[in-house]
C-alpha positions in Angstrom: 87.4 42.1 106.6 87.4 44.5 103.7 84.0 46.0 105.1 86.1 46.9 108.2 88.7 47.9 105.9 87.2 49.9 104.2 84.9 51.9 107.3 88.4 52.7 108.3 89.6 54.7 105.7 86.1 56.3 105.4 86.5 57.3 109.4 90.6 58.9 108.7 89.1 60.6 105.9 86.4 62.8 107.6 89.2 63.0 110.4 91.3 64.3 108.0 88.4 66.6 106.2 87.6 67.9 110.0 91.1 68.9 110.6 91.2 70.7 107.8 88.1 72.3 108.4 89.2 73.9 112.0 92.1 75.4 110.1 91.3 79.0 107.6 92.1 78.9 104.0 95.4 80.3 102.8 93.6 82.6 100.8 91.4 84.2 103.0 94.4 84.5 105.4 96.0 86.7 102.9 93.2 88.7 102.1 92.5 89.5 106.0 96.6 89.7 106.4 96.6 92.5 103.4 93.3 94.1 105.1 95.6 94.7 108.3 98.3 95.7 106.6 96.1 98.5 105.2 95.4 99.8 109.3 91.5 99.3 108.3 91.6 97.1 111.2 87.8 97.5 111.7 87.0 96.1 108.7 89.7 93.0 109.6 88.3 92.1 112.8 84.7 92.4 111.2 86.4 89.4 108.5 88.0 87.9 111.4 84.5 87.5 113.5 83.0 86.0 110.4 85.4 83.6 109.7 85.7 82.7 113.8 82.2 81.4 113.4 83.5 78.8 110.8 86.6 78.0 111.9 86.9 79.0 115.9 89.7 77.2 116.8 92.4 78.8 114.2 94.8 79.7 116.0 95.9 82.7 113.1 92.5 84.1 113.2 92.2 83.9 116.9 95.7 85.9 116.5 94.8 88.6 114.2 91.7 89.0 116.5 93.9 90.4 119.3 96.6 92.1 116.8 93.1 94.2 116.1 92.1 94.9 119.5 94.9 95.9 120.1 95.2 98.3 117.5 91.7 99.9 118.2 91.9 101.6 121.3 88.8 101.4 122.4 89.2 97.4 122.1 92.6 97.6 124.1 91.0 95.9 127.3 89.5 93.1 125.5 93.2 92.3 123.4 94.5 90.8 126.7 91.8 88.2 126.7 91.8 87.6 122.9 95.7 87.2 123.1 94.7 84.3 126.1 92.6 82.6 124.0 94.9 82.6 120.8 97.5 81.2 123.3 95.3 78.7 124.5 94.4 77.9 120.3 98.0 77.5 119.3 98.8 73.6 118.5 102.7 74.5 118.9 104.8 75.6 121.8 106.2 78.6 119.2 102.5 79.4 118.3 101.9 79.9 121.8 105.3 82.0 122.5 104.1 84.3 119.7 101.5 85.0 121.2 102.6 85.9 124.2 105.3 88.0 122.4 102.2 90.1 121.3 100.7 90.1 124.2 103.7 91.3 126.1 104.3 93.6 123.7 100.4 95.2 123.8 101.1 95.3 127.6 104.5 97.5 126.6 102.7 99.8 124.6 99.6 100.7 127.0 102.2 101.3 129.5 102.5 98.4 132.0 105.8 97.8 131.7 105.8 95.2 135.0 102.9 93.1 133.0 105.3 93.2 129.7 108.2 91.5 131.4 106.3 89.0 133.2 104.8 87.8 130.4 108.1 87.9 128.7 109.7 85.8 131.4 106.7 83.0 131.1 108.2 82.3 127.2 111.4 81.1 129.5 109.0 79.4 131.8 107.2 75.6 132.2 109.5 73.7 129.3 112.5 71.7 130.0 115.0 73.4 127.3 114.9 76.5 125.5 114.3 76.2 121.7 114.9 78.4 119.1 111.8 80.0 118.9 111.8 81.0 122.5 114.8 82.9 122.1 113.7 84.2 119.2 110.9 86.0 120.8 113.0 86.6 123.8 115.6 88.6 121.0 112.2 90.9 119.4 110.9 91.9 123.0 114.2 93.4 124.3 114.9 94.5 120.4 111.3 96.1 120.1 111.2 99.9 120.3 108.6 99.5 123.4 111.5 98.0 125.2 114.5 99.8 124.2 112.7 102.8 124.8 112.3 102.3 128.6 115.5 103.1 131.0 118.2 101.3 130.5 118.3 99.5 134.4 114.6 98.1 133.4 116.6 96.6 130.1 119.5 95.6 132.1 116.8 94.2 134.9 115.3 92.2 132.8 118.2 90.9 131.0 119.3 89.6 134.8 115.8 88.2 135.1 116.6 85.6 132.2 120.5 84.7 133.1 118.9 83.5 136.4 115.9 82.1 135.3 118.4 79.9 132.6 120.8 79.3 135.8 118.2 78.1 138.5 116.2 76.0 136.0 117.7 72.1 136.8 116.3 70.9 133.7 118.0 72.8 131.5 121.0 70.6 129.7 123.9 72.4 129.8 124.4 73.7 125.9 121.2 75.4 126.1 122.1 77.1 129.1 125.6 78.4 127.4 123.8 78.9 124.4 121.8 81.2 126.6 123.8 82.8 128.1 126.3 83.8 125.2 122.9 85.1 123.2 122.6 87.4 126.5 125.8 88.4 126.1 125.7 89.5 122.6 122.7 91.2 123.2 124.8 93.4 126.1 127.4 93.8 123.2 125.0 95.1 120.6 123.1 97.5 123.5 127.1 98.7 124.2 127.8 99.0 120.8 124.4 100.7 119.9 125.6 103.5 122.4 128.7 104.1 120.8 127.8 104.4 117.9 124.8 106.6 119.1 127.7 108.7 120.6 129.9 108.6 117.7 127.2 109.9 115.6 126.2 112.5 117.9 129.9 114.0 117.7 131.0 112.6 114.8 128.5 113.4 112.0 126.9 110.2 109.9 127.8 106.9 111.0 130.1 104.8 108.5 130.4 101.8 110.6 129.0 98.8 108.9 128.6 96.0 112.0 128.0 92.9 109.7 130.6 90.9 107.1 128.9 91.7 103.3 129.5 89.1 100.7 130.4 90.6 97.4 127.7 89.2 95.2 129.8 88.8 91.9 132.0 86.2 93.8 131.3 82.6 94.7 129.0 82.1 98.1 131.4 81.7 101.0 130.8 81.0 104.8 129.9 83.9 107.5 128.5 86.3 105.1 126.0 87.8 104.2 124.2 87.8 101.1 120.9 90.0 100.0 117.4 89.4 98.3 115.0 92.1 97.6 111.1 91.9 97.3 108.5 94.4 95.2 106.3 96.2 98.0 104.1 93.8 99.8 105.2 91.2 97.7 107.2 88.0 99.3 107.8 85.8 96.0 110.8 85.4 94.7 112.2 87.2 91.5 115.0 85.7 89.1 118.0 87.6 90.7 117.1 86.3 93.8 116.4 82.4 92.4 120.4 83.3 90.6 121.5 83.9 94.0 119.7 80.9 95.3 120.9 78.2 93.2 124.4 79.2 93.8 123.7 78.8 97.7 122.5 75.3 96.2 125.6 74.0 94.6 127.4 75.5 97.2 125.6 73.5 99.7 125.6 70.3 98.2 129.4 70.3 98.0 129.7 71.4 101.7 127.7 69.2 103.3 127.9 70.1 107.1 126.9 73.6 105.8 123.8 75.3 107.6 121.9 78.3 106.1 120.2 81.0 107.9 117.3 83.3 106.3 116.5 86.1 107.7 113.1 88.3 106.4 113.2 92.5 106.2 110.4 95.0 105.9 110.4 98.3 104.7 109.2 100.9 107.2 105.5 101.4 105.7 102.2 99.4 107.5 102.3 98.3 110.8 104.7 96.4 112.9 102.7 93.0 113.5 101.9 93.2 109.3 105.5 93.7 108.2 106.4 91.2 110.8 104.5 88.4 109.2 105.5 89.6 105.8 109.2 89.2 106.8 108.4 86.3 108.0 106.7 84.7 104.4 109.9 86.3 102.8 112.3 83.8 105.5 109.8 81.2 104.6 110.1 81.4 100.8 113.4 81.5 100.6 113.4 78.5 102.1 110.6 76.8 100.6 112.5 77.7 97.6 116.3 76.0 98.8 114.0 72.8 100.4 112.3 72.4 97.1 115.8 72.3 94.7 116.6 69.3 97.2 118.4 70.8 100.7 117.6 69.0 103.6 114.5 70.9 105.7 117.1 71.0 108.9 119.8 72.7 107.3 117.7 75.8 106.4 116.5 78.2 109.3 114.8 81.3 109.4 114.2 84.3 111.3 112.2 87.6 110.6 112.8 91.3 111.6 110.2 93.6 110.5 111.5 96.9 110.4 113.2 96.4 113.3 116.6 96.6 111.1 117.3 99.2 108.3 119.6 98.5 105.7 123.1 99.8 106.1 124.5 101.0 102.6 127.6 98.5 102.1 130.3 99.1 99.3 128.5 96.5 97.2 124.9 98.5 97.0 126.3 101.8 96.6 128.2 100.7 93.3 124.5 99.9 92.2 122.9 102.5 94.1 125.0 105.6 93.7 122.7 108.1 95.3 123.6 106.6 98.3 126.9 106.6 100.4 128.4 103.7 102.6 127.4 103.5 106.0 123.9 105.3 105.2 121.6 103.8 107.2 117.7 103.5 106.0 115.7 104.8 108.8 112.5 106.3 108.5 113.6 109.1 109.9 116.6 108.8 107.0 114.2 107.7 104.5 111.6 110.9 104.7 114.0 113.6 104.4 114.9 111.7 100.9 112.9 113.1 97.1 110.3 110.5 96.3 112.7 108.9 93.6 115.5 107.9 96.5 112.5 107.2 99.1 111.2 103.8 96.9 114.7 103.1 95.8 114.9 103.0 99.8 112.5 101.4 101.3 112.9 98.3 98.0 116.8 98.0 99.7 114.9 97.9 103.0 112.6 94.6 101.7 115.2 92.1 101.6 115.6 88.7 103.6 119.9 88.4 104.0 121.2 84.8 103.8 124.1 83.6 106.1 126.0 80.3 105.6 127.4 78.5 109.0 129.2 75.4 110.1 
């Protein structure tokens, strides 16, 4: 008996070494991650075809693979199949909609726009409920600069597309379809809003509207605000103001039990989009590594990541701190490079922020 015993735990641990094996190092990750984040994507996807030969089946080399073709243009045709077989890789139904949100997105970019949305519309396709993730990618693709830039009856097309695809599909319980549809909705806000205030700035001068509810940082954390961290350049560790900030939001939790936190990762406007999308995205993540570790339950922390794809808006807290700034100043690149160099890093640090929002 203990011979079979122990034959057993000899065959789980070279399953477990084997699993391990098929999946690339964190380190080397990093190191191709900061090669990318560079724009030497030659030298990347020379790493990446190195490393594919160890480990073929990661699904985040298999990733960065197409993220590369796609950059080089001379690759751009083989990016479509690269993003197929990191789709095909991915162990997780959101691994796989990431994918396709890249590869709907490379579509975008090289100009076929009816390819784009109908990979877009397959994130929505061939699972019984929409999940977070889903939606999230759903949220980047009609936030993405590819998309917003086309007309707006494609935008408002596609939008359609997804309220009927949510209203014919039987499966769907009912809650996700409301929640659906009320996300839709708020998206048709923002877009109506975004115009106005487009409108307003045009005839108006700077814009001084300031869309979400700031917490004042000096007072205790409350519900529905939001609440800032910043992050040295390519850096997503956390310093001590932001561990300060952090272990109020602990004790605050711990008293409020039914309390849910969102985190939500920022990039400055420098590297590319994919690069400072997956360093938002470590920024989300260590923020709640850091909230998980002090003893918050793994559920009640969510994340989300941005990129660039929302500058800061100065808010009467930051400019007490940040005087060279006024309220409703909003950090665009285009804002940002008409600044001296001194206000230009003093910018794009405010820009590197994940912003944390407490919900019942």
């Amino acid at each position: 008996m203990k011979k079979y015993i122990l034959l057993g735990l000899m065959l789980v641990f070279a399953f477990s070494l084997t699993m391990e094996a098929q999946n690339l190092p964190q380190k080397k990750k990093e190191a191709i991650e900061q090669t990318m984040y560079n724009m030497d994507y030659a030298k990347a996807l020379q790493e990446i075809n190195i490393e594919l030969q160890t480990y073929p089946d990661d699904y985040d080399l298999n990733l960065f693979k197409a993220i590369c073709f796609s950059a080089i243009k001379e690759h751009n045709q083989e990016a479509v199949e690269a993003y197929e077989v990191a789709i095909t890789k991915a162990k997780e139904d959101c691994q796989k909609n990431e994918a396709r949100y890249y590869l709907a997105k490379h579509y975008c970019e090289t100009g076929q726009k009816l390819k784009s949305l109908q990979v877009a519309k397959t994130i929505l396709d061939g699972k019984g409920e929409i999940d977070d993730c889903s939606l999230e990618m759903i949220e980047k693709l009609i936030k993405s600069s590819c998309l917003t830039e086309c007309n707006d009856t494609l935008l408002q097309n596609e939008i359609e597309k997804i309220k009927k695809s949510a209203q014919e599909r039987d499966s769907l319980n009912n809650k996700k379809i409301n929640d659906l549809n009320d996300y839709i909705n708020d998206l048709e806000k923002k877009s109506k809003q975004e115009s106005s205030l487009k409108k307003m700035n045009s005839d108006n001068g700077p814009q001084t509207f300031v869309a979400k509810k700031i917490a004042d940082p000096s007072k205790p954390i409350s519900l529905d605000e939001y609440y800032k961290l910043h992050f040295a350049f390519d850096e997503s560790d956390l310093d001590t103001e932001s561990k300060e900030i952090l272990d109020r939001f602990v004790i605050f939790l711990n008293i409020n039990s039914d309390v849910k936190v969102k985190c939500i990762g920022h990039a400055d406007m420098r590297g590319t989009y994919e690069v400072n999308q997956t360093i938002s995205r470590d920024r989300a993540m260590n923020t709640k590594s850091y909230l998980v570790s002090k003893g918050i339950s793994e559920d009640r922390v969510s994340i989300s990541y941005q990129g660039y794809d929302e500058p800061e808006i100065i808010d009467q807290y930051l400019v007490k701190s940040h005087p060279e700034f006024n309220t409703g100043d909003e950090l665009t690149n285009e804002f940002i490079n008409n600044l001296s160099e001194e206000k230009r890093i003093k910018a794009n640090y405010l820009n590197r922020r994940v912003e944390l929002n407490a919900k019942r």
